[in-house]
C-alpha positions as CSV (number, residue, x, y, z in Angstrom):
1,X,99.7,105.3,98.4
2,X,101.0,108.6,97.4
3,X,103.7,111.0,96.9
4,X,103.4,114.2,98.2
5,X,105.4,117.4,98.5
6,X,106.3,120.0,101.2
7,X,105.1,123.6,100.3
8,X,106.0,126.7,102.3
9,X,102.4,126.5,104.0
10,X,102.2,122.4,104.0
11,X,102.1,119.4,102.0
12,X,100.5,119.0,99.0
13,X,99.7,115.1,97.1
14,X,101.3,115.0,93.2
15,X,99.7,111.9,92.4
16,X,98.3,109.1,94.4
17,X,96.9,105.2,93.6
18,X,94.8,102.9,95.4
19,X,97.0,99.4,96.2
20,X,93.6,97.7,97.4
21,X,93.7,95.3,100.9
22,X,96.9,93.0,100.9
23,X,95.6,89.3,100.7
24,X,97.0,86.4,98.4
25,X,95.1,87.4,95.4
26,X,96.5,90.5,95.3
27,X,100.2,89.7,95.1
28,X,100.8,89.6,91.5
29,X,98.8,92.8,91.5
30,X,100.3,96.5,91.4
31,X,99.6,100.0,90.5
32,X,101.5,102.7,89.1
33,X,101.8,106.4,88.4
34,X,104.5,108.5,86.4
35,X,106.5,109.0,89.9
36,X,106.5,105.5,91.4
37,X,104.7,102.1,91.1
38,X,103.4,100.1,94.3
39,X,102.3,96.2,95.6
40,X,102.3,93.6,98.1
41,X,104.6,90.5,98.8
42,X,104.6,88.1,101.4
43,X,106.9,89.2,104.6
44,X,109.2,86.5,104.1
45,X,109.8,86.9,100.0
46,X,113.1,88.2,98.4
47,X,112.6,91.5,96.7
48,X,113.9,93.6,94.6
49,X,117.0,95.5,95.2
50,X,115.0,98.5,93.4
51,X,111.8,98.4,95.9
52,X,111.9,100.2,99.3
53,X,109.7,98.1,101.8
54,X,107.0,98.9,104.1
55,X,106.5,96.6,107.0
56,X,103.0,96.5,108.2
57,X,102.4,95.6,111.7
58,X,99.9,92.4,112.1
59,X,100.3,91.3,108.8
60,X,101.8,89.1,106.9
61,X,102.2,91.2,103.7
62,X,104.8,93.9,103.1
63,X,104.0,96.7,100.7
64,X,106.4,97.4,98.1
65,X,107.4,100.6,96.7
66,X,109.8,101.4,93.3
67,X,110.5,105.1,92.5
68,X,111.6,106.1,89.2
């Protein structure tokens, strides 16, 4: 997971983390940096109103994403 920015010339990464596979062992797992922090929940969980969602096709995890 990262965030990156658009230069001029093309994009450039400002800070990135590793989220790992999603599986069950990893839901109460996350990672952060100073920009945003990152997870997994199941595709049917409520979420918070904070988190923007990434569906994953196949799977039945969805990646979570809260920007500060």
């Amino acid at each position: 997971m990262a965030n990156i920015k658009k230069q001029l010339d093309g994009w450039i990464v400002t800070d990135a983390i590793g989220i790992g596979r999603p599986s069950e062992e990893h839901l109460d797992r996350s990672a952060a940096t100073e920009k945003f922090m990152a997870g997994f929940v199941e595709e049917n969980a409520v979420v918070n109103e904070e988190w923007k969602i990434i569906e994953m096709d196949g799977e039945e995890y969805r990646i979570w994403v809260e920007v500060y």
